[in-house]
VEXDREN-2710 file (C-alpha; in Angstrom, 1 decimal):
% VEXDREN-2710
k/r/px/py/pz
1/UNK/221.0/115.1/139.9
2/UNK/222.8/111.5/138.9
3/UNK/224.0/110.0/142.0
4/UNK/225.7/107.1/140.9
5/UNK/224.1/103.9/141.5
6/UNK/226.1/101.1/143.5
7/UNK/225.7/97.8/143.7
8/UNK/223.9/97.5/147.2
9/UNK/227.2/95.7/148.8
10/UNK/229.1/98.6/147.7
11/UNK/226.4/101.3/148.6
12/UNK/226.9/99.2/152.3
13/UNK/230.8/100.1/152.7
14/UNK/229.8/103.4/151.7
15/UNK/227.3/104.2/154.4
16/UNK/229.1/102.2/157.0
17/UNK/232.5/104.5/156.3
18/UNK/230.1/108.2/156.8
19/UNK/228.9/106.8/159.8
20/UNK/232.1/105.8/161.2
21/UNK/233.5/109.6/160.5
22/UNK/230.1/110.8/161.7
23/UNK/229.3/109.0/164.7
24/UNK/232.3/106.8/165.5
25/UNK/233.7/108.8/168.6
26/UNK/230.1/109.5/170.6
27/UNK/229.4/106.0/169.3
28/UNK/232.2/104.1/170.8
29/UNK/231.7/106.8/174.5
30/UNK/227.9/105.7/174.4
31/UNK/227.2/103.0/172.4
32/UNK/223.6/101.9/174.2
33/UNK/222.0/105.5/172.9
34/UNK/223.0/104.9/169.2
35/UNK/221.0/101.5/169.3
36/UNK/218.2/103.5/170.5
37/UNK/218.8/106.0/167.8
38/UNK/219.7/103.3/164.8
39/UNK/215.9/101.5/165.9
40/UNK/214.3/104.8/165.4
41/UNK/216.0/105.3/162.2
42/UNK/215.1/102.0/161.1
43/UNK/211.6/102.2/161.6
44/UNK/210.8/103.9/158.4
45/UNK/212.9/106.1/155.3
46/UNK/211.8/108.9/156.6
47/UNK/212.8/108.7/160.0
48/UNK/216.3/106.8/158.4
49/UNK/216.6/110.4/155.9
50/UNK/216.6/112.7/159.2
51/UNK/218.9/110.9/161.2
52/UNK/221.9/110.6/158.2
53/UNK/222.3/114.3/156.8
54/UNK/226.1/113.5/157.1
55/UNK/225.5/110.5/153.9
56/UNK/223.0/113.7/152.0
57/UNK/226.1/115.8/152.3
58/UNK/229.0/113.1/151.5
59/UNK/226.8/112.7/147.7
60/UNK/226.3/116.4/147.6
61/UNK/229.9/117.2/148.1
62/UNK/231.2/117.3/144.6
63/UNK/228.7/120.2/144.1
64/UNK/230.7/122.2/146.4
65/UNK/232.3/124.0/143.5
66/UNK/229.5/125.1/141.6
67/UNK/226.4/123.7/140.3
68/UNK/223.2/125.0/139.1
69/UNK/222.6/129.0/140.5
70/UNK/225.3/129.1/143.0
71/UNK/228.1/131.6/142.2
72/UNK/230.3/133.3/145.3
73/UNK/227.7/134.7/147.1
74/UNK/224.7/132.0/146.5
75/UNK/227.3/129.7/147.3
76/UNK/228.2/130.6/151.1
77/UNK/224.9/132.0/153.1
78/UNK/223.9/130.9/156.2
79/UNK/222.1/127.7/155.8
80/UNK/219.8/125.6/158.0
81/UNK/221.9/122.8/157.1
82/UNK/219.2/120.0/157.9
83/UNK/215.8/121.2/156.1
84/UNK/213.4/118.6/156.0
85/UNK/209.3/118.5/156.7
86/UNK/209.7/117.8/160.1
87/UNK/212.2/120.6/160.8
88/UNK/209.3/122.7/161.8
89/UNK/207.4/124.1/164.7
90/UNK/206.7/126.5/167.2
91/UNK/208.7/128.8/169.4
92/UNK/208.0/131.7/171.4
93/UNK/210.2/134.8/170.6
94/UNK/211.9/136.9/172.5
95/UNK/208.8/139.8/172.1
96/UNK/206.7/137.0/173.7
97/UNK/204.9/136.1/169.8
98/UNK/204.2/132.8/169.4
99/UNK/205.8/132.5/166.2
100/UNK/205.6/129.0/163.8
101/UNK/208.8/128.8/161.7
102/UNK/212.0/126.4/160.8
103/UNK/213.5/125.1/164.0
104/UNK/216.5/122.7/165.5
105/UNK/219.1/124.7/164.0
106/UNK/222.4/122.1/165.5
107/UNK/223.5/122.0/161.8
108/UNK/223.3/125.1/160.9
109/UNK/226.5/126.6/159.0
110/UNK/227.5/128.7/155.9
111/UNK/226.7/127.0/152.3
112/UNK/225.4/126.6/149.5
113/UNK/221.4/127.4/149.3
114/UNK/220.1/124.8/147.0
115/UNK/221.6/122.2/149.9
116/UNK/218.4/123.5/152.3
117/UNK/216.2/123.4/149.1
118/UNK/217.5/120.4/147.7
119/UNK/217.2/118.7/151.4
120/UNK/213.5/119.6/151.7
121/UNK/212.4/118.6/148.8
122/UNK/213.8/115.1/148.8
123/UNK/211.8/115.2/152.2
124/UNK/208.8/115.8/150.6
125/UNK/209.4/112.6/148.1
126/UNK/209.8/110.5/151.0
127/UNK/206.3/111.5/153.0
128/UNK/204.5/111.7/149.7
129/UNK/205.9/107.8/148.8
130/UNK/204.6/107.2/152.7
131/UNK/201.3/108.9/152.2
132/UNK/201.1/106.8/148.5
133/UNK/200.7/109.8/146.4
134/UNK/202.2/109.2/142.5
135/UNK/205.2/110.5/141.6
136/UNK/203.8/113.2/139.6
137/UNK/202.0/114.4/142.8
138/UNK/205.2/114.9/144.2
139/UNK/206.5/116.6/141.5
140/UNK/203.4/118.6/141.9
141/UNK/204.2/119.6/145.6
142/UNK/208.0/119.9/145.2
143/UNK/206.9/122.7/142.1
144/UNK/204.6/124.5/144.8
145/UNK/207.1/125.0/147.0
146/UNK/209.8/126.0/144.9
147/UNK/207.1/128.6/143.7
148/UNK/206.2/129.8/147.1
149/UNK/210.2/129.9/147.7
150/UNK/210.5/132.2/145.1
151/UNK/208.0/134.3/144.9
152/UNK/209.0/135.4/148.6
153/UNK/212.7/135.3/147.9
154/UNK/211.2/137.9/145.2
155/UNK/209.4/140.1/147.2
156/UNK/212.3/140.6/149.9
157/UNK/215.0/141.1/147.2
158/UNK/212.6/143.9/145.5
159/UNK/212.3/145.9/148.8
160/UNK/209.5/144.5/150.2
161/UNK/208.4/145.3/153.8
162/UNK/208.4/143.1/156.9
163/UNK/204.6/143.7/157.4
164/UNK/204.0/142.5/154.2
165/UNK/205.9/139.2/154.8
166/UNK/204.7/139.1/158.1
167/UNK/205.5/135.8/160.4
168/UNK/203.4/132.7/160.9
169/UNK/201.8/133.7/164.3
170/UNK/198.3/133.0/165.4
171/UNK/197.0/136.1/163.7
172/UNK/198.4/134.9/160.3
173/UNK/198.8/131.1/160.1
174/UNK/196.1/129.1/158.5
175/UNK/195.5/124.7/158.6
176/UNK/197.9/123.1/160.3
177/UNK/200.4/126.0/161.5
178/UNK/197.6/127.5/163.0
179/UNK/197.1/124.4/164.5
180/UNK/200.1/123.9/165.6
181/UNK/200.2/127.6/167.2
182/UNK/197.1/126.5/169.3
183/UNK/198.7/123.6/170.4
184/UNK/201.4/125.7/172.1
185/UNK/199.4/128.5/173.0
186/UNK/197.4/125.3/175.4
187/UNK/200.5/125.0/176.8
188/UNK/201.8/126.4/180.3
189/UNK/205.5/127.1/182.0
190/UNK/203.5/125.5/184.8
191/UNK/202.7/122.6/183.2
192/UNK/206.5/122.1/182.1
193/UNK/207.6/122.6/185.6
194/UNK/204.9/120.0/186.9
195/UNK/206.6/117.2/184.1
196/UNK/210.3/117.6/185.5
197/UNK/210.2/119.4/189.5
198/UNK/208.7/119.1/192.2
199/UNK/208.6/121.1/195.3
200/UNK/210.5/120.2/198.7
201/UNK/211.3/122.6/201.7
202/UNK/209.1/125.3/200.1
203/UNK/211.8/125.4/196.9
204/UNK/211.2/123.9/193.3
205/UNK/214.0/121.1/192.7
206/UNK/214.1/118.7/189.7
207/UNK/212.2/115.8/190.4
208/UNK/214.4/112.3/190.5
209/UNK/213.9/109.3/187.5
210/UNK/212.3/110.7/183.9
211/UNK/215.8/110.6/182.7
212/UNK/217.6/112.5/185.0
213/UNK/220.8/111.8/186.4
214/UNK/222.1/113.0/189.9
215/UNK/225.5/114.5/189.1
216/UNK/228.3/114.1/191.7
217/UNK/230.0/117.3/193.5
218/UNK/233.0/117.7/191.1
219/UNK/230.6/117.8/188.2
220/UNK/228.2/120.0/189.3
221/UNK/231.0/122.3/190.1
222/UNK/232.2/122.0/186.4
223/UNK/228.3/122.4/185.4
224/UNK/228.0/125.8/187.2
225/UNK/231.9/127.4/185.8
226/UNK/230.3/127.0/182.4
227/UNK/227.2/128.2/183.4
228/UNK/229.2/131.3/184.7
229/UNK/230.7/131.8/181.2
230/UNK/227.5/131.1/179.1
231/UNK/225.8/134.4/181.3
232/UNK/228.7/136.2/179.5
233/UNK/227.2/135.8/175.8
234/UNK/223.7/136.6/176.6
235/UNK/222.7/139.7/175.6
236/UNK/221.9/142.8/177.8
237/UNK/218.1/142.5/177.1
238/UNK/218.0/139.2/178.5
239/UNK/218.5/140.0/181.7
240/UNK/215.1/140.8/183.4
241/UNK/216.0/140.7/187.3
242/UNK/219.6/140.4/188.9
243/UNK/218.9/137.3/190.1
244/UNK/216.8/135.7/187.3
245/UNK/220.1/133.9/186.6
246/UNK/220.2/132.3/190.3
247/UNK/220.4/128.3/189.9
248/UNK/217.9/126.5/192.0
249/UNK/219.4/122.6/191.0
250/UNK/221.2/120.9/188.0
251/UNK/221.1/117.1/186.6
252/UNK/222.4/115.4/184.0
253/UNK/220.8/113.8/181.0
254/UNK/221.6/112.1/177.9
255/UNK/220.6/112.2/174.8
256/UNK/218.9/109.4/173.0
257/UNK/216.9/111.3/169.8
258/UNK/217.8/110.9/166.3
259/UNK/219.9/113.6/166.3
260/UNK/221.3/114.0/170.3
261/UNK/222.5/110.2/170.4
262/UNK/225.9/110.1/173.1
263/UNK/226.0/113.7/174.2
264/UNK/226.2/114.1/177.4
265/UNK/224.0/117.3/178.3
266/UNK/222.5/118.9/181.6
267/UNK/219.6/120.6/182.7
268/UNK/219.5/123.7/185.5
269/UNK/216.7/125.3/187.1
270/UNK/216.6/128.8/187.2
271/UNK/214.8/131.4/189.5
272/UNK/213.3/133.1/186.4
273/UNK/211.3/136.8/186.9
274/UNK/210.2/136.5/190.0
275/UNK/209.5/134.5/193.3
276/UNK/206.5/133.0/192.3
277/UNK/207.4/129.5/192.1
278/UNK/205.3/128.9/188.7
279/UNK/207.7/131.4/186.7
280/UNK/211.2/129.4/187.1
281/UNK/213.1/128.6/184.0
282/UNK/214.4/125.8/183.2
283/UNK/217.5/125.6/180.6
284/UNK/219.8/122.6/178.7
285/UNK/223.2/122.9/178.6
286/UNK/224.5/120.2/175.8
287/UNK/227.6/119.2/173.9
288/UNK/227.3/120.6/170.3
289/UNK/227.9/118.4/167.1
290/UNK/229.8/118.9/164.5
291/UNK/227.4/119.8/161.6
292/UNK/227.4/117.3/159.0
293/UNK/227.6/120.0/156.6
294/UNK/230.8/121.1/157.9
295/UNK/232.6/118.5/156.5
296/UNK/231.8/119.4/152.6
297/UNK/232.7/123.5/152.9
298/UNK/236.3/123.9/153.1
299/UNK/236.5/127.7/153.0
300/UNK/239.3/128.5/155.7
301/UNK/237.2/132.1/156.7
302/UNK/233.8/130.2/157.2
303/UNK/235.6/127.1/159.7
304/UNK/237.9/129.9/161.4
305/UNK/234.8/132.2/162.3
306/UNK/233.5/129.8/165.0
307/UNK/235.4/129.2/168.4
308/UNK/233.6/125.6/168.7
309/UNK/230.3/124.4/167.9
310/UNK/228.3/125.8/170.5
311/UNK/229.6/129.0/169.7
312/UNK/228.8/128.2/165.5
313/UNK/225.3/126.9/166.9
314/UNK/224.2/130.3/168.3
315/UNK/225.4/132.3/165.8
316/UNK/223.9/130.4/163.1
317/UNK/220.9/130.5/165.1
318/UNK/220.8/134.2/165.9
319/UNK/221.4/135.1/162.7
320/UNK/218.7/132.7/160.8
321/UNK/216.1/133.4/163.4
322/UNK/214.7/136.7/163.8
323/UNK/214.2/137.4/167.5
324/UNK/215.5/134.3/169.0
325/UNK/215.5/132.9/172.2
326/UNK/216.7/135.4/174.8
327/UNK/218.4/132.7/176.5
328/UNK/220.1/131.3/174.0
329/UNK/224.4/131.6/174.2
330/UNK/227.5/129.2/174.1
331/UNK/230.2/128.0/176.8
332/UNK/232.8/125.5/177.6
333/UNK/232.5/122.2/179.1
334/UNK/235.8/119.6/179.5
335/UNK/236.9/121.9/176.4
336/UNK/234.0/120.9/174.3
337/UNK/231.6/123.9/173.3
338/UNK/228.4/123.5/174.7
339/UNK/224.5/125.4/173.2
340/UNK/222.6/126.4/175.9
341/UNK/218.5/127.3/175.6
342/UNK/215.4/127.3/177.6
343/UNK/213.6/124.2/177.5
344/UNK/210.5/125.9/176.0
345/UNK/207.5/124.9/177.4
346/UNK/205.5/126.4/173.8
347/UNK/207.5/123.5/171.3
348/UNK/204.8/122.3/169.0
349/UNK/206.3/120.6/166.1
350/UNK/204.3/120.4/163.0
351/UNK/202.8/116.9/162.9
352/UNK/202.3/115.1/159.3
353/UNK/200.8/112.2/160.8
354/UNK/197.2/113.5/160.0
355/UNK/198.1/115.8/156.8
356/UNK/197.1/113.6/154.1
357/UNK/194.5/116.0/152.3
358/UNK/196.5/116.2/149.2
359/UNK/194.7/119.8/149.0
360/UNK/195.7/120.5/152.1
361/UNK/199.9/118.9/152.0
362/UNK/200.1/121.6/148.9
363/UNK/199.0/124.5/151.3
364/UNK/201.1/123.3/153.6
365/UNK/204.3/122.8/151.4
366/UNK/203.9/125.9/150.4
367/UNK/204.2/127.6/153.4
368/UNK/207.2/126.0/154.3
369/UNK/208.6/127.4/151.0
370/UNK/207.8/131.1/152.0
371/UNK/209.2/130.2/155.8
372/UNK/212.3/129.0/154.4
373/UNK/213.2/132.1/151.7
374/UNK/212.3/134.3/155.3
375/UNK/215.0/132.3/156.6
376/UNK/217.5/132.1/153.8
377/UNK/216.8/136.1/154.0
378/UNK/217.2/136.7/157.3
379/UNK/220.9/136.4/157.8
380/UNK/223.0/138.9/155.5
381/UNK/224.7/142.0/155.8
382/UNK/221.5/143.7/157.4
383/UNK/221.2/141.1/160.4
384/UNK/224.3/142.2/162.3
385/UNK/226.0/138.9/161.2
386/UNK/227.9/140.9/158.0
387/UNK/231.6/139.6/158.7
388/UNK/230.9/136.0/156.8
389/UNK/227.6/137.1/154.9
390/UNK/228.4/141.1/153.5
391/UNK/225.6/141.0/151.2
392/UNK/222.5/140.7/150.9
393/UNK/221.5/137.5/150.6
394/UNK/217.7/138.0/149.3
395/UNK/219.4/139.6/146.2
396/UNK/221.7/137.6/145.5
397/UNK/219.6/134.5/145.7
398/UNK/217.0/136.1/143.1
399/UNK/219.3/137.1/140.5
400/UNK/220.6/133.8/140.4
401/UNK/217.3/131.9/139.9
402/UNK/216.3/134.8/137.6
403/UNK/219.2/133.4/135.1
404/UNK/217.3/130.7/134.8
405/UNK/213.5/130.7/135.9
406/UNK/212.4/128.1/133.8
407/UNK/215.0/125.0/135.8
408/UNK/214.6/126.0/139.0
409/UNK/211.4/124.0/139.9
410/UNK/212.7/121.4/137.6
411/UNK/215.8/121.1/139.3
412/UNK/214.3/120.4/142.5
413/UNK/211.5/118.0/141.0
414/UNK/214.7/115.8/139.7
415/UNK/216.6/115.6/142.8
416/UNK/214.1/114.8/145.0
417/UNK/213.0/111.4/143.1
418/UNK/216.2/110.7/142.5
419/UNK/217.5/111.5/146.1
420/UNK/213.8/110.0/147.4
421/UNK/214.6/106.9/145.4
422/UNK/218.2/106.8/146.5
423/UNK/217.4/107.4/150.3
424/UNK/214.4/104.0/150.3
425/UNK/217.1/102.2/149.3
426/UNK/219.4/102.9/151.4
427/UNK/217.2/102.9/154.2
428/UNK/216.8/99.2/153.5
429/UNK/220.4/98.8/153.0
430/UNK/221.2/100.2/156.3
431/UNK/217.9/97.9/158.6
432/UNK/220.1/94.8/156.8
433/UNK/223.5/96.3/158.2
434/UNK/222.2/96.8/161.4
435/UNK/220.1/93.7/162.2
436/UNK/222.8/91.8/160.9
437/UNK/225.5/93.4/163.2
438/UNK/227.4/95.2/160.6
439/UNK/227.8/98.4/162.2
440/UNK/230.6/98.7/164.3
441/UNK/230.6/99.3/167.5
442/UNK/227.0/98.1/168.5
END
């Protein structure tokens, strides 16, 4: 890829004008959280990278009409829409597998595949420049994972079975996904419940201060009418008792991550399975984003599928992620969609701090690869998501890199020195705009 090259004043405007489309309304509402999100996004390229997926897809967006290996079908599957290393982790599923895969789907939408590829492996340029590894390292890892990509993008297409692709679980993860899986498997719902509740009149209540705010009458009426109507999309299965669904308490929070900066979102205690007190639930209700992605795909029958971006948010997720959370659905809030989830106590995320066995990083990256073509896979005209994806995807994604075997590693290998070098610079760009007070609004 040639991204054109700016003079750093210029390359300035340019990021200030993406973040003012990207951020400027939940800036302006809540402008203390973005100055906790801007200093974590200053505090290294990497973390700068994750937090500004709407300035990857602004220089991406003249690919939008073709490019290398997308045609009309490689062109509009269901992406992840924010694919980088640290996009990773555990989750348990809704057949009570610990399962390690791609996680955090918020801007997940219908695209282009090389966007998730191309996304990753500028990733992997910026923690292999932060580990020190040379350039043709990289290049080394960004090869192994477009290899592991598609030799499982491969397999699927050719009528491979599931139990021969099986998951990451703890039976089949090795290094640091094992890892990881242990991690979770350590932890307990108990031990969640501890962290945020505590018990008063012989009844589990959310526990005052760690964040949470005590929500006035009016809005914990509002709180519980779009509870109402997020019971409505859960499906059948998820219903274990009649009165798993019976709320116990409710606060407010608000968000302060890289990604959750200025929306407003709640938490509610749930009776869960049964009356033991250890087995409540506890679930977020949160204002939805707009995914950055969004903004670049302007086919009318992918932005008129959605009803709002909670409702986009769970579909992309069901359909990306094989047995997902069973209570994950959408509702309404002040007429702004809304995602609602458990709270999981079994997120581990995959941790690179201590991944610096270059032996190691390339076994790593390489499971990544084959967990992303599972994904990329996943959601086609076989998931029960056919209307905006009616083929298979697997397929369609291997014919296309079969044209042309030889540039598909090399493609990525470009782009994400390029992109890697691109996204340094900018990262020091953006520390100079924002200590400087340059960013409006802050």
């Amino acid at each position: 890829m040639s991204v054109p090259q700016p003079t750093a004043d210029e390359r300035g405007e340019q990021i200030l004008a993406v973040f003012g489309t990207a951020f400027g309304e939940l800036l302006a509402a809540d402008p203390a959280a973005f100055r906790v999100k801007f200093r974590k996004m200053a505090s290294s390229a990497f973390a700068f990278y994750r937090g500004t997926a709407c300035l990857f897809y602004a220089d991406l967006e003249r690919e939008q009409h073709g490019g290398p290996y997308l045609d009309d079908r490689t062109g509009r599957v269901w992406i992840h829409g924010d694919l980088h290393a640290e996009n990773f982790g555990t989750y348990m599923d809704a057949q009570g597998r610990l399962i390690f895969n791609v996680n955090d789907f918020d801007e997940a939408y219908v695209g282009p595949f090389t966007w998730d590829l191309k996304r990753f492996a500028a990733s992997v340029a910026l923690i292999g420049y932060s580990k020190a590894l040379s350039d043709e390292q990289i290049s080394d890892l960004v090869r192994i994972y477009a290899a592991a990509y598609r030799e499982r993008i491969h397999d699927l297409a050719t009528g491979a079975k599931s139990d021969e692709v099986p998951p990451f679980t703890l039976d089949t993860a090795e290094g640091p996904l094992l890892d990881a899986l242990r991690d979770a498997r350590a932890l307990t719902r108990f031990g969640l419940l501890d962290s945020m509740t505590e018990i008063r009149d012989f009844e589990r209540r959310f526990a005052p201060g760690g964040g949470s705010i005590e929500l006035d009458a009016a809005t914990r009426y509002k709180v519980l009418a779009a509870f109402d109507g997020y019971l409505e999309t859960l499906p059948e299965s998820s219903l274990t008792r009649p009165d798993s669904y019976r709320v116990k308490d409710v606060v407010g929070r608000r968000g302060i991550g890289i990604g959750s900066a200025g929306l407003p979102s709640y938490n509610i205690l749930l009776e869960g399975n049964s009356d033991a007190l250890e087995n409540d639930v506890v679930i977020y209700l949160k204002q939805a984003q707009t995914p950055a992605v969004s903004r670049h795909i302007t086919d009318p029958a992918v932005r008129g599928y959605f009803r709002h971006e909670g409702h986009r948010t769970v579909i992309s997720q069901r359909a990306l992620q094989a047995h997902a959370d069973p209570w994950l659905g959408w509702t309404e809030l002040d007429g702004a969609g809304q995602l609602v989830a458990e709270v999981s106590p079994y997120a581990v995320d995959l941790d690179w701090s201590d991944i610096d066995d270059l032996e190691e990083i390339s076994a790593v990256v390489a499971d990544l690869g084959r967990a992303t073509a599972t994904m990329h896979a996943a959601a086609d005209d076989e998931s029960g998501h056919s209307d905006l994806v009616p083929f298979s995807t697997e397929r369609a994604i291997d014919a296309a890199i079969a044209a042309d075997e030889a540039g598909f590693a090399e493609l990525l290998v470009d782009f994400a020195h390029t992109y890697g070098a691109r996204a340094r610079a900018d990262h020091q760009i953006f520390v100079d705009l924002f200590r400087n007070g340059r960013i409006p609004g802050l």
